[in-house]
Every structure is written in C-alpha cells, then in structure tokens.
C-alpha positions as CSV (number, residue, x, y, z in Angstrom):
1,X,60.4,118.2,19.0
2,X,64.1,117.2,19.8
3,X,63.2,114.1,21.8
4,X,61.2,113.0,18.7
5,X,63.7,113.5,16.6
6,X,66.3,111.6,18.9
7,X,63.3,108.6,18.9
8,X,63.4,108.4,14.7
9,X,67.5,108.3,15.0
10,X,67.4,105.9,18.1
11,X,65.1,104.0,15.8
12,X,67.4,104.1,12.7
13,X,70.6,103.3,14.1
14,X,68.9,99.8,15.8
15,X,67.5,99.3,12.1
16,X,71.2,99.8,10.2
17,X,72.7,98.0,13.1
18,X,70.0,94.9,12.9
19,X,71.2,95.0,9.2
20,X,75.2,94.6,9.9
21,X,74.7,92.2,13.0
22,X,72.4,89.9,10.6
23,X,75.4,89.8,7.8
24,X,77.7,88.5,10.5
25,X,79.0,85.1,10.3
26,X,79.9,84.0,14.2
27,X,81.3,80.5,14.3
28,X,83.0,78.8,17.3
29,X,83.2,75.3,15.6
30,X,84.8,74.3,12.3
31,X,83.1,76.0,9.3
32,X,81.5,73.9,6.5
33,X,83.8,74.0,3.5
34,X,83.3,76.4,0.9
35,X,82.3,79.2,2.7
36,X,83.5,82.4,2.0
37,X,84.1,84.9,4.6
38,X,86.8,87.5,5.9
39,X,87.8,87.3,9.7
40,X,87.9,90.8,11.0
41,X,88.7,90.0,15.1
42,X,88.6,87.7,17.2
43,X,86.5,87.5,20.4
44,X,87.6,86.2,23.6
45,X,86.3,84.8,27.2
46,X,87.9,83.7,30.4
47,X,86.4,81.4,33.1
48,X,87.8,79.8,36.3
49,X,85.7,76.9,37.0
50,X,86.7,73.9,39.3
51,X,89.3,76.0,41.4
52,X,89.0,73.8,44.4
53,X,89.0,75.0,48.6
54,X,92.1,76.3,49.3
55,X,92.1,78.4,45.9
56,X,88.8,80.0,46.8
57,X,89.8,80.3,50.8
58,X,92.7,82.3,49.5
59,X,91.0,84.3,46.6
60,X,88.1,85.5,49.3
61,X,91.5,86.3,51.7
62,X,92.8,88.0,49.2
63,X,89.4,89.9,48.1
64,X,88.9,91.2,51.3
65,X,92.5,93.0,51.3
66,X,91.9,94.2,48.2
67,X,94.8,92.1,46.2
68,X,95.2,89.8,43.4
69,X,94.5,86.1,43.8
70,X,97.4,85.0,42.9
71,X,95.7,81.3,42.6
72,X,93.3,82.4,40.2
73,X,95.7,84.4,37.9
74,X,97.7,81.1,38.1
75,X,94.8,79.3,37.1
76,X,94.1,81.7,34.2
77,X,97.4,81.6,32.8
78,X,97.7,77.6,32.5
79,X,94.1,78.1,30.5
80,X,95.6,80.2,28.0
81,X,98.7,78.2,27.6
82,X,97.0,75.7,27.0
83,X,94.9,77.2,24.2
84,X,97.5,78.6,23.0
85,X,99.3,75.4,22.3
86,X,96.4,74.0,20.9
C-alpha cells in the first residue's frame, strides 16, 4: 500500500516538474528581440582544457599528496578574469 502510494507521488512530481522544466527559457547565445522573459539565476561551468606538460606533471604531483594544483587554480582564475572582463 505505501510503496504504491510513493509510485503515484514519484509519478506526480516528474509530471509537475516536466511542466516547469518545459516553461523554461535556457539561452547561452543572444536572444531574438522581443522576447519577454525574467532571469531568475544564472548557471555556471568551469573547464581546464589545454593545460600543457609541466601543468599536468605538477597537478598529478600534487594529487598524489593530496594538495591544490596550484597551476590549475592559476589557470582557472585567468578564465574567469577573462569572462569577467568580457
């Protein structure tokens, strides 16, 4: 009895959740004019591609001790002052 009823509200929150996620406007490129919308966050990623030998040489040094790569995190913060200044 209870694990059926868990099942019909499992099944009703994916159906009210379907409906919000399918009202959502996600855009990552410039928006067609006139469109009418309200921003309510903002969603963010970071990636460290292209890092080179001696960066990865260190960050696996530095994995194996259990630290910060301080190359990476160097590397990180360049790529958000860069969007940042964008």
């Amino acid at each position: 009895m209870a694990n059926e009823i868990a099942k019909r509200e499992l099944e009703k929150a994916k159906f009210e959740l379907n409906e919000i996620f399918d009202s959502m406007l996600i855009a990552s490129i410039h928006l067609p004019p006139n469109w009418k919308f309200s921003v309510i966050g903002l969603v963010t990623g970071q990636s460290t591609t292209g890092t080179g030998i001696i960066s990865e040489i260190a960050s696996s040094f530095t994995d194996t001790f259990g630290m910060q790569s301080t190359a990476f995190n160097e590397k990180l913060a360049n790529g958000e002052k860069i969007v940042w200044l964008n």
